[in-house]
N, C-alpha and C positions, 0 to 999 in steps of 0.2 A: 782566402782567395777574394781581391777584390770583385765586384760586381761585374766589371768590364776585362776579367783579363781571358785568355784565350784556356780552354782545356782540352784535356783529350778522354775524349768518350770511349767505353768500352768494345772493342771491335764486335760489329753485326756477324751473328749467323750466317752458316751458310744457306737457309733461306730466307733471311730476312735480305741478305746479299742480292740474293735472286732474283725476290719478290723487288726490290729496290733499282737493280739492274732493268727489269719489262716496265718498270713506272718512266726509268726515265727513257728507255729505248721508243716506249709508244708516243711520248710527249715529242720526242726530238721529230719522231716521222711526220706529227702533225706541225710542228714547226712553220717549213714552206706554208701549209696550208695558211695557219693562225698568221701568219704575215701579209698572206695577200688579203685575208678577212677583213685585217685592223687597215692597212691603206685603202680598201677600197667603201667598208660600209662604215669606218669612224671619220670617214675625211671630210664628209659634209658640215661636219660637227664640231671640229677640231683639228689642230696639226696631227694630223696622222703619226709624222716622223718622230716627234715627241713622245706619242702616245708607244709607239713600238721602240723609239729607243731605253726609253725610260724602264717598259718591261722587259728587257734585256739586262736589266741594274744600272745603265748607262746615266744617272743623277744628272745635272744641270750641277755647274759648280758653286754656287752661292746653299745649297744645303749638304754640303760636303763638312765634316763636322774637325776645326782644328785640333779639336783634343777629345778625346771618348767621353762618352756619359751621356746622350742625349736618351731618350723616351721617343721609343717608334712606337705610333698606335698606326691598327691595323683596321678600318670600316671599308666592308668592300663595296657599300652602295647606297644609296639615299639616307635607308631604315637604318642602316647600321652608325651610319655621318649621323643621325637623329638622336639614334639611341648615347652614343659618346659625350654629343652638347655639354651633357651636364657634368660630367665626369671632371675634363678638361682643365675647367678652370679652378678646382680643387689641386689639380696636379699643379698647374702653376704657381697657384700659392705654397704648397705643399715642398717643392722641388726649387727652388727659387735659383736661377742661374742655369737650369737644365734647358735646352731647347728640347722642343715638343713639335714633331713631327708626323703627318698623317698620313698613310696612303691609301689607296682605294684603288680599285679593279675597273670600275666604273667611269664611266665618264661622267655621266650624272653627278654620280658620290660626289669627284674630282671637284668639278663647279660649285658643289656643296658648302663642299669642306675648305677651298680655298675663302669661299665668299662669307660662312657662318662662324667656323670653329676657332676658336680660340688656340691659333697651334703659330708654327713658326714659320712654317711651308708646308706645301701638298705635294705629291709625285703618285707615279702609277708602280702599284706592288709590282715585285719580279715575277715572272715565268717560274716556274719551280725546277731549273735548272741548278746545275749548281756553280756554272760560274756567274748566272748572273746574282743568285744570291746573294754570294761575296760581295762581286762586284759594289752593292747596294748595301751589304751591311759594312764591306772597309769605306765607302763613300759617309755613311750616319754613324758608325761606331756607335751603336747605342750600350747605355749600361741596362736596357729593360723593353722588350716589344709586350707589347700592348694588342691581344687579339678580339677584335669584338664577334662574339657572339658564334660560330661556327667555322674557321675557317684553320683546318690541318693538313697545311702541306709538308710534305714528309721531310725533304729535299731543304727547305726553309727553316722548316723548326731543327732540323739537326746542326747545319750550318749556324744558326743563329747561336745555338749552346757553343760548337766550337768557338763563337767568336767572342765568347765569354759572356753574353746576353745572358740576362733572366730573361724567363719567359710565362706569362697571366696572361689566359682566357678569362674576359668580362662579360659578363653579361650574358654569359653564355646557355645556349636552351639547342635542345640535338630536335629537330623537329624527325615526324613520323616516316616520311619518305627519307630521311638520313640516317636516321636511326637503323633502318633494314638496311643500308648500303652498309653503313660503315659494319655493324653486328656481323654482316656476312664478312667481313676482312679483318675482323678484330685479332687474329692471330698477327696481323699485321699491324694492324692499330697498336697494338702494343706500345713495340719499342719507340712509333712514332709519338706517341701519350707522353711517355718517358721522359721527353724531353720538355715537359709543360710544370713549372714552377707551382701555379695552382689553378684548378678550375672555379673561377666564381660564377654560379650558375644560377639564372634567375627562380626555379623551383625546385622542390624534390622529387620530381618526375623527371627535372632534365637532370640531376645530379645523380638518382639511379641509372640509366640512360648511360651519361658518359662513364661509367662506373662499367657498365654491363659490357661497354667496347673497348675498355684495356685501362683506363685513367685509372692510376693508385688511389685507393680508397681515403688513405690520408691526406690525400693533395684536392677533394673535390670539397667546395665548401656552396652553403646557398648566403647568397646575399643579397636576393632580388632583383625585379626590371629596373634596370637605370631608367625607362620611359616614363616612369610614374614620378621623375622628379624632374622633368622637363620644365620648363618656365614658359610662362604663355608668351609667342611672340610681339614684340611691337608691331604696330600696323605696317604695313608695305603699300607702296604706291598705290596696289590695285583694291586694298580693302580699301583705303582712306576714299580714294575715287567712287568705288563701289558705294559704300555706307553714304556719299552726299549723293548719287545719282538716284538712291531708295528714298532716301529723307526727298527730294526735288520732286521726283514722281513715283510716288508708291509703286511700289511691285510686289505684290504678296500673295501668296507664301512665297520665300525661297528656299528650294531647296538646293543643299550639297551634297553632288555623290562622290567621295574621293578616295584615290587608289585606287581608279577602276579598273580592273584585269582585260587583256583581250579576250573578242569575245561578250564583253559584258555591257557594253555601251549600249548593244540594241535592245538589253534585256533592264537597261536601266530608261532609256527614251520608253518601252511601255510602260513602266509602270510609275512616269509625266505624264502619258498620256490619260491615264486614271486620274492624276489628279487635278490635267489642263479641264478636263467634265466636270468638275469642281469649280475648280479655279481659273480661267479663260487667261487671263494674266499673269500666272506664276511664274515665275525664272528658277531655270535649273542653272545650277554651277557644276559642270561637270569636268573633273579632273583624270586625266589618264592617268596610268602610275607610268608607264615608259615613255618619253618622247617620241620612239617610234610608231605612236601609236596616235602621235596627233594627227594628222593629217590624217589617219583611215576615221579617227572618229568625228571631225568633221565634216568627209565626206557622208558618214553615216547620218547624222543630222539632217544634212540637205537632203538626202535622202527619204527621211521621213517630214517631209514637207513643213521642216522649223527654220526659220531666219536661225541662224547664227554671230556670235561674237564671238571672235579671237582674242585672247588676251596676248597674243604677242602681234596683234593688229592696232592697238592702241598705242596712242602719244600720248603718253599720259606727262610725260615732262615739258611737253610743250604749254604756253601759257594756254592757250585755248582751250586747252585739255580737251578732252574728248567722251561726245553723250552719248549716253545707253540706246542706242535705237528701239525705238519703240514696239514694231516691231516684233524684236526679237526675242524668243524665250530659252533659248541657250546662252550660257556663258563659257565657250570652252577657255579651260585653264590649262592653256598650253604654255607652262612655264615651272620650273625645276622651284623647289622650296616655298612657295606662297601660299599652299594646300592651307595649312594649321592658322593660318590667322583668319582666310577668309568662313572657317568653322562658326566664327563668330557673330558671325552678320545671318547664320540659316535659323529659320524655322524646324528644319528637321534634318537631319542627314542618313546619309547612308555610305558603309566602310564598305568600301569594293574588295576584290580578289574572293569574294564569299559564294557567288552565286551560280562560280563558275568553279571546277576543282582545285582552287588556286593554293587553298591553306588558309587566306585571308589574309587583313593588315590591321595595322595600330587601330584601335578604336580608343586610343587614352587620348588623340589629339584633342577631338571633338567635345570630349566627356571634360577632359581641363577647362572646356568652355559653359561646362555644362549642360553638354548639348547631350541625348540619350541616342548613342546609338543605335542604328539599324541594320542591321549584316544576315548575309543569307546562312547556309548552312556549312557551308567550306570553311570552319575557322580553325582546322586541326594547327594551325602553323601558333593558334593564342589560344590556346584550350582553359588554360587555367585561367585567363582576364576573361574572355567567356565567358564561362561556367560564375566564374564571382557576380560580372555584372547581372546576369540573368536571374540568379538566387535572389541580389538585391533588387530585381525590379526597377533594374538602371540601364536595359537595353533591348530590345526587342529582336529575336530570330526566324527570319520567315523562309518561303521555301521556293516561292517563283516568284517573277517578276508581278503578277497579279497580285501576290501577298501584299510586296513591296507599295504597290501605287496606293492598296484599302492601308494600310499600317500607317503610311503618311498621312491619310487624311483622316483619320482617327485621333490620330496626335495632335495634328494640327488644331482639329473641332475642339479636344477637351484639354485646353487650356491648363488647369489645373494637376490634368496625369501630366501634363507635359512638363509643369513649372517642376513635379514632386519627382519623376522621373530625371529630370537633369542635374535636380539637388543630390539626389540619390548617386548620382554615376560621378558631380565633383567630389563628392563627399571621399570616394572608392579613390579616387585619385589622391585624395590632399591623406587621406588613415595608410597609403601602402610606398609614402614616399621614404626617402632614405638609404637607397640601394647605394646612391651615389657615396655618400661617408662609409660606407660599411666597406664597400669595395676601395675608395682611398685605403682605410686602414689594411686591409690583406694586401694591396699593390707597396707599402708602405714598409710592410713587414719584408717583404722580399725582396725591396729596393734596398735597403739599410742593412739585409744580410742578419737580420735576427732570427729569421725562420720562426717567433714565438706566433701565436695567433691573436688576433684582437680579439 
């Protein structure tokens, strides 16, 4: 059987029939709903009409694919567009003539992945129906989908086998709150697993894990975070800008808080506020992780009696360019992808979603810089990066925003912990890279139809 040709799967039980039957019956009732949602709170942001035909399977003609074979990758949002980066342009070399396509759930992701990723086009994943499925797999005819990191729709991975797709999970890790969802449906998860070519999962926690919810124990392999093979970005308008507006007139410390969760912005302005008694001049860069979320956290600033900057208030392409008011000791980063470069320009930082039940976020961005992160106690979503950095005395965990503002200025004073701690957290980063070739060779093996293992 070639890669791409169409098969026929063994007929579902008759409760798997059932269970299959109430997934798509509750989807279709919310349907109307999910339609008025996407025109009415995506439309500020974007074509609406795009965004819901698209998730219908409805493609734009130009990634409509004239002969089968392409490489669907599947990132449904910023982290996951992040975590792929590297992957991508191994496939390209690797696959040469194949088109490489992305999609994502996200509208974030979307802008992401059209703007960074080394692919051929972007489009928004289907609904988990199943004509829009089709719809979207006879439009890319792929010989391979490509899933990052947690995403199993029942309705999609079954259709995709019929249409002769392989099908690899990358990168993949079951976090704790999914882990009890799916565990409780695993009689169901089953034959949904079944149709998953391999699971490569970044540890052996997540590969017991997807094991324990129905995945075939032969098909789950680890082959690490693709994050830790990330490439440090080139500068972006706003650090280049930023980095001559510090060199022009000092501003020091600065701090970075990024990936701030809702919620956590007012528990990140105290604990600036620790270290403006310090420091009268300091600049925070503070990044929300959802765009919805700009606009409340800058009303929260003003609120606590801080001038403010916008980063989407700046002309920065204009010759005159535009100067740091003085002023001001916020930097809000209200803008999709520029988080990771401007890492580079802090004093110290801190990885949001932590301090509030979030799970947490990437702390490899910062740490690629060298930078020692700082994150609260919510980090179940990176247990194992965690737990490593903290052994190696490459990250500090504190537990209220009070911790947060003493921890900063701690770090900031002793120079030295500082310089040894950042060494420490690139060092963690440069000894766990590699995920990206381990994962070519398993996606490789199942692309080629040799099933052997690397």
């Amino acid at each position: 059987m070639t890669p791409h040709a169409p098969v026929t799967l063994p007929e579902l039980s008759l409760r798997d029939r059932v269970q299959s039957f109430l997934a798509s019956g509750l989807l279709a009732a919310a349907l109307p709903f999910l339609a008025i949602y996407y025109l009415v709170s995506r439309g500020r942001s974007q074509n609406p009409r795009r965004y819901l035909r698209e998730r219908l399977g409805n493609l734009p003609s130009n990634l409509c694919q004239a002969a089968p074979g392409a490489i669907w990758v599947h990132a449904v949002s910023v982290g996951e567009v992040l975590a792929i980066g590297p992957l991508l342009p191994k496939l390209r070399q690797r696959f040469l003539g194949r088109r490489i396509l992305v999609s994502t759930t996200t509208v974030t992701g979307q802008a992401l992945a059209a703007k960074q990723l080394d692919c051929d086009g972007a489009f928004y994943f289907p609904l988990d129906f199943a004509f829009a499925c089709r719809r979207a797999l006879r439009a890319i005819q792929p010989a391979l989908v490509v899933i990052a990191e947690t995403e199993f729709w029942p309705r999609f991975l079954r259709e995709a086998r019929l249409a002769g797709a392989r099908v690899v999970v990358v990168n993949g890790r079951i976090s704790d709150r999914s882990f009890g969802r799916y565990h409780f449906w695993r009689n169901f998860m089953r034959p949904v697993l079944a149709h998953v070519d391999r699971f490569l999962m970044q540890s052996q926690e997540d590969a017991r894990r997807v094991r324990a919810i129905g995945a075939p124990a032969e098909r789950v392999f680890v082959t690490g975070n693709l994050k830790y093979d990330l490439a440090l970005p080139t500068p972006s308008p706003v650090v280049t800008w930023l980095e001559g507006e510090l060199a022009r007139r000092p501003r020091r410390p600065v701090i970075v808080a990024g990936s701030v969760s809702a919620g956590e912005e007012s528990l990140v302005l105290i604990a600036f506020g620790i270290v403006q008694g310090q420091w009268p001049q300091a600049l925070l860069v503070l990044a929300p992780r959802k765009p919805e979320r700009f606009d409340a956290a800058a009303r929260l600033i003003e609120e606590s009696h801080r001038k403010v900057v916008r980063r989407s208030g700046l002309r920065l392409e204009e010759a005159s360019g535009a100067a740091l008011d003085e002023a001001a000791s916020v930097l809000l980063l209200d803008s999709v992808g520029e988080l990771p470069g401007v890492y580079r320009l802090a004093d110290s930082v801190f990885v949001g979603g932590s301090l509030v039940p979030a799970g947490g976020h990437n702390i490899l961005e910062p740490a690629a810089f060298g930078k020692s992160p700082l994150f609260g106690p919510s980090m179940e979503n990176f247990r194992e990066s965690t737990a490593m950095f903290l052994k190696a005395g490459a990250g500090i965990q504190v537990n209220s925003p009070e911790d947060l503002g003493v921890a900063w200025i701690e770090l900031i004073q002793d120079g030295v912990r500082r310089e040894q701690m950042g060494r420490a957290a690139r060092e963690l980063v440069e000894l766990n890279r590699g995920a990206a070739e381990r994962t070519l060779e398993h996606v490789a093996a199942v692309l080629d139809g040799t099933g052997s293992d690397p």
